[in-house]
C-alpha positions as CSV (number, residue, x, y, z in Angstrom):
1,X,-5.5,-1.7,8.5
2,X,-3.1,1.0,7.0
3,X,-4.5,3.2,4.6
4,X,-2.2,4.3,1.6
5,X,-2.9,7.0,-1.3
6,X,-0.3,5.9,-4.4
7,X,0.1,7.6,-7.8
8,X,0.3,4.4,-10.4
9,X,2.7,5.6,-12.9
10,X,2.0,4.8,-16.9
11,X,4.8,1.5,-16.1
12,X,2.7,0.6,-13.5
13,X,4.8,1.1,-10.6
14,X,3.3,2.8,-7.9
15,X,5.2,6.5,-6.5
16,X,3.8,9.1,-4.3
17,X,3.1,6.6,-1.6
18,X,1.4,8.8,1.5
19,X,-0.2,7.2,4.6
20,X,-4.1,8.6,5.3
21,X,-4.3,5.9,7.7
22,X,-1.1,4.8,10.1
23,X,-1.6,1.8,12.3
24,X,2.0,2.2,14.1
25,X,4.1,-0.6,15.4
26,X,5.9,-1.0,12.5
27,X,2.9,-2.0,10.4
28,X,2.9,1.3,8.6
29,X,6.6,1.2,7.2
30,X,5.9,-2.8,6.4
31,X,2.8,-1.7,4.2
32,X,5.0,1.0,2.6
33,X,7.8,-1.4,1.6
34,X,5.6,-3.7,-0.3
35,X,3.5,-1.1,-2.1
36,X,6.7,-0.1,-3.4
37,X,7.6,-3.8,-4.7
38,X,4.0,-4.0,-6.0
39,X,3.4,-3.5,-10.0
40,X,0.2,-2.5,-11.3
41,X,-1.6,-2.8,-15.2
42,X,-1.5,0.7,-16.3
43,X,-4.7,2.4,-16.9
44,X,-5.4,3.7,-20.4
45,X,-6.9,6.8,-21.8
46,X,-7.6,6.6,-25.8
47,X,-5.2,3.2,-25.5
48,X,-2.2,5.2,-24.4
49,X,-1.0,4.4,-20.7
50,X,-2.1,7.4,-18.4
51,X,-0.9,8.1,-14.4
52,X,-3.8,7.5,-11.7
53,X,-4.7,8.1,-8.1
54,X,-5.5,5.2,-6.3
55,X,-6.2,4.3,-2.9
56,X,-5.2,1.0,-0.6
57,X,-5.9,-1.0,2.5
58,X,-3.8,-3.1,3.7
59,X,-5.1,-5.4,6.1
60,X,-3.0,-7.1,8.6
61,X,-3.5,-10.4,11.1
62,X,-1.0,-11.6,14.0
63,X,-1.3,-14.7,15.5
64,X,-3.0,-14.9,19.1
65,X,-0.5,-15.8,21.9
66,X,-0.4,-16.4,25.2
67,X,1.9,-14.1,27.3
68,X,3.3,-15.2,30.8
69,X,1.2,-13.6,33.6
70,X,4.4,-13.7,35.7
């Protein structure tokens, strides 16, 4: 899993995006790119939109194979 902090802005897009928790192989940049493609509901504060810290896990699977022994 990657871990990400994000600031969700009051338009709901996310910004501030900051690994706590790389993976590597290419994982980490992949999680990045579709945070930043992601939109979020705003939270509110006396029904005005209002910016909030947020943390997420992104959770990965690959497919078994077999590799050649040779």
């Amino acid at each position: 899993a990657v871990v990400l902090a994000i600031v969700i802005e009051t338009d709901g897009k996310p910004s501030h995006i900051r690994l706590l928790s790389p993976l590597g192989f290419g994982f980490d940049e992949e999680a990045i790119a579709a945070v930043q493609q992601w939109r979020f509901r705003p939270a509110r504060k006396d029904d005005k939109p209002v910016r909030v810290s947020a943390t997420i896990e992104i959770n990965f699977r690959t497919s078994e194979s077999k590799f050649d022994q040779q």
